[in-house]
C-alpha positions in Angstrom: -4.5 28.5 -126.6 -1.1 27.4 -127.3 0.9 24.3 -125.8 4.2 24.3 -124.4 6.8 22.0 -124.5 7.3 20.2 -121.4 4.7 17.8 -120.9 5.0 14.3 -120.5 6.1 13.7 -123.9 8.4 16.2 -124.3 10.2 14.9 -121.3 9.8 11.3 -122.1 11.5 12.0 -125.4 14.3 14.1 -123.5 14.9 11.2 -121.0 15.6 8.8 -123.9 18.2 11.0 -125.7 19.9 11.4 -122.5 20.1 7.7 -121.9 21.1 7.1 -125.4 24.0 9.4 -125.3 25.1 8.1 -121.6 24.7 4.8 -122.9 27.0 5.4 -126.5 29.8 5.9 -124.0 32.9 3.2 -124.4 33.3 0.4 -121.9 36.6 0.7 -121.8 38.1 -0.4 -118.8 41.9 0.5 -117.3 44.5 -2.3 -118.8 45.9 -5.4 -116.3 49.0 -3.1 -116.2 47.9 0.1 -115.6 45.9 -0.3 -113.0 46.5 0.2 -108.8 46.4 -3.5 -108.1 49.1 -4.3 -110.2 51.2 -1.2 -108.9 51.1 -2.8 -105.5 48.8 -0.1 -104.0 45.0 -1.3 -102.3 42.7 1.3 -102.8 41.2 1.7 -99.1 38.6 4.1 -97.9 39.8 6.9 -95.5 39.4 6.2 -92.4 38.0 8.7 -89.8 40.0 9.6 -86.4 37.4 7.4 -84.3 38.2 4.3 -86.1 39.2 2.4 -82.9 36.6 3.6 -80.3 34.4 1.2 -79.2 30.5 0.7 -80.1 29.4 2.6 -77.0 32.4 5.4 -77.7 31.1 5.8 -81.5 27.2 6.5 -79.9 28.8 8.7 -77.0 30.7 10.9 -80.1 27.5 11.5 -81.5 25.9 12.6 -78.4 29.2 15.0 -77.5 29.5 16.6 -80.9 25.5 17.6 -80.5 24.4 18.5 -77.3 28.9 19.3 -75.6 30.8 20.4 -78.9 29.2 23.6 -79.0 31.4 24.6 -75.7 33.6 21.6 -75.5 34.9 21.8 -78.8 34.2 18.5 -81.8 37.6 17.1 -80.1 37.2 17.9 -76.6 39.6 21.2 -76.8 37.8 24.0 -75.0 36.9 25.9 -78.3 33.1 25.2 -79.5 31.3 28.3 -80.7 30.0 29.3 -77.7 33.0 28.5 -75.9 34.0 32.7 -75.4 30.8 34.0 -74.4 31.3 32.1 -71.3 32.4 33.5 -67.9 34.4 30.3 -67.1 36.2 28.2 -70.0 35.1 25.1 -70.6 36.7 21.5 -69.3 39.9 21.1 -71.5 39.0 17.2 -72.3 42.4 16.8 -73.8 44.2 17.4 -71.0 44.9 14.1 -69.4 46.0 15.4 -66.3 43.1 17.3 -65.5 40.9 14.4 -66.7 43.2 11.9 -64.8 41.6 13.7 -61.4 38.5 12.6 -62.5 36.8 9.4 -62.2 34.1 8.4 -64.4 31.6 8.7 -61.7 32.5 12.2 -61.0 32.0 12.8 -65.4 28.9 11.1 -65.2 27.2 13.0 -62.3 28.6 16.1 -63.6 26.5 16.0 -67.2 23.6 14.3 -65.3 23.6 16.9 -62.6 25.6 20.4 -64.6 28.7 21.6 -63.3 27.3 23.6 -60.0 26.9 19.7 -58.8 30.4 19.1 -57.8 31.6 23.1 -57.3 32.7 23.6 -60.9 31.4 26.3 -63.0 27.1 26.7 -63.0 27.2 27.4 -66.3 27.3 24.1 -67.1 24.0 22.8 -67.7 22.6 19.5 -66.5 21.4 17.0 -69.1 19.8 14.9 -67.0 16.6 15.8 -68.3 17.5 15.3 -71.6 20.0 12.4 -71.6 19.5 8.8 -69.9 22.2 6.8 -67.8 23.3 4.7 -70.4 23.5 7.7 -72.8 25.4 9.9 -70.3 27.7 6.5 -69.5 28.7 6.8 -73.3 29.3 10.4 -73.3 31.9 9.6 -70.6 32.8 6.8 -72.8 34.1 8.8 -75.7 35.2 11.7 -73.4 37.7 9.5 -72.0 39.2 8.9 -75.5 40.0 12.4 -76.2 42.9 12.4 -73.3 45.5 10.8 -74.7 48.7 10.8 -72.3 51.7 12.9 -74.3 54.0 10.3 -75.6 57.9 10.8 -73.4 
C-alpha cells in the first residue's frame, strides 16, 4: 500500500514555504513625500446613504429592506421584486406629498394591522404578528427618511 502526499507533514512543510516566501517580501514602506497625507488628502471610508439616520432609523432600515423592500423597493420607490405581480402598486415612500397625508400613527397601524386596515389596498399584509410596537415604531422611523421635500 502506497502513501500519498498530503498528510500532516506534507502540509506542515507546505505551510512553512509559504510563510517563508510571504515573509522574504520587502518592508518597504511609501516615502514622507509620496504619500496621501502629505498631498493634503485624508483617506476616509465611504460612507453609506444612511449616515445621518438616527439609532432607531438604522434598526427600522434593517427591518424595511427585509420584511417591505421586496414591494416597497430598498429606498422606498415602489419597485421591489414583487412590486409588478401586484394588483395595486405599492405606497411610493418617496413621495413626500403623499406621505405628508400621513401621520405616523396612521404608518404604524397600517404595518401592524395591513393595508385593508385603513381602506388602502388588502394586499398588504399585516406584520403585526411578526413585528412588535417598538419594531414597527422604527419601521415608521426610517420610512419617514426616505421623503425628502424637493428642494425649490
Amino acid at each position: 500500500m502506497r502513501r500519498r502526499p498530503g498528510g500532516p507533514l506534507f502540509l506542515a512543510i507546505a505551510m512553512l514555504i509559504l510563510l517563508a516566501a510571504g515573509a522574504g517580501g520587502s518592508d518597504k514602506r511609501p516615502s514622507g513625500t509620496d504619500n496621501a497625507a502629505s498631498r493634503g488628502k485624508e483617506f476616509r471610508l465611504p460612507q453609506k446613504y444612511e449616515s445621518g439616520l438616527s439609532r432607531e432609523a438604522k434598526r427600522g432600515r434593517v427591518l424595511y429592506e427585509y420584511y417591505c423592500a421586496i414591494c416597497h423597493g430598498k429606498r422606498g420607490n415602489a419597485d421591489g421584486f414583487n412590486a409588478y405581480n401586484l394588483r395595486t402598486p405599492p405606497t411610493l415612500h418617496t413621495d413626500p406629498i403623499l406621505m405628508a397625508t400621513l401621520s405616523d400613527t396612521q404608518i404604524h397601524r397600517m404595518i401592524k394591522e395591513g393595508g385593508k386596515a385603513l381602506g388602502r389596498s388588502p394586499q398588504m399584509p399585516p406584520w403585526g404578528g411578526v413585528l412588535n410596537d417598538r419594531e414597527i415604531a422604527e419601521v415608521t422611523t426610517f420610512i419617514r427618511t426616505l421623503a425628502v421635500p424637493a428642494k425649490k
